[in-house]
C-alpha positions as CSV (number, residue, x, y, z in Angstrom):
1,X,88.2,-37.7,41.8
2,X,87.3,-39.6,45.3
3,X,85.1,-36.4,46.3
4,X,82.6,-37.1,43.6
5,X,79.6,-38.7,44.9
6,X,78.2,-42.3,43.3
7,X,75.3,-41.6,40.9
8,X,76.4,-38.1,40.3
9,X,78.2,-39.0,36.6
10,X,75.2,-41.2,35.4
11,X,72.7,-38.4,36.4
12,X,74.8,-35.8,34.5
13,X,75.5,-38.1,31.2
14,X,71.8,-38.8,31.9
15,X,70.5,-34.9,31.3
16,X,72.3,-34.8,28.8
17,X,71.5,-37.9,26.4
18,X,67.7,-36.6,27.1
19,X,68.7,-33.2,26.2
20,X,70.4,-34.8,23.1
21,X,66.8,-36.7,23.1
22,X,64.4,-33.2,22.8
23,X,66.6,-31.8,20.4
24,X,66.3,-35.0,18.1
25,X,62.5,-34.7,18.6
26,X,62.7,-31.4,17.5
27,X,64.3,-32.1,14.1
28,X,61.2,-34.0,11.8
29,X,64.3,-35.7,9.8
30,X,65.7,-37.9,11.8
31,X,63.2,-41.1,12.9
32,X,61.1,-40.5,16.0
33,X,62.0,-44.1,16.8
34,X,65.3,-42.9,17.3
35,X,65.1,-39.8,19.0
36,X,62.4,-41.6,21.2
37,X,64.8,-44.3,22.5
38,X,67.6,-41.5,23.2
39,X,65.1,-39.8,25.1
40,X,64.1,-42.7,27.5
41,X,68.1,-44.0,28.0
42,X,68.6,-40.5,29.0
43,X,65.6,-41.0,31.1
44,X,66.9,-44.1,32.9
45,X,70.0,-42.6,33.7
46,X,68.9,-40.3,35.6
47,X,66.7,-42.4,37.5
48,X,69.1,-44.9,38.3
49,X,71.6,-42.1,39.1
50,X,69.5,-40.7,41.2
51,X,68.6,-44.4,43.3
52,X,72.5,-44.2,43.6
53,X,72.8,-40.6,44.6
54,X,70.1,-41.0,47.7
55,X,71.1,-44.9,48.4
56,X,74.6,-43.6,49.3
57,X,73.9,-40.0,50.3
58,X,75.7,-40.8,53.9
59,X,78.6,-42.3,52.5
């Protein structure tokens, strides 16, 4: 578990809560408000994954 680098799990869960997020958008029953703010957490976690994966890519 030590060998797995910071910002590699949010950027994973990330993809996929915005997968989740398309496939919500997809379906026309469920709210778009909904599916809309699944799509952008997704969004943010891979962003801020990301920040961590190059901030410590030396470590």
């Amino acid at each position: 578990m030590e060998n797995i680098r910071e910002g590699l799990i949010p950027t994973v869960l990330g993809t996929a809560v915005t997968t989740a997020g398309i496939v919500m958008k997809q379906n026309r029953r469920i709210n778009s408000m909904i599916s809309n703010t699944v799509f952008g957490f997704g969004l943010a976690h891979i962003v801020l994954g990301a920040i961590d994966l190059v901030e410590h890519r030396n470590k």
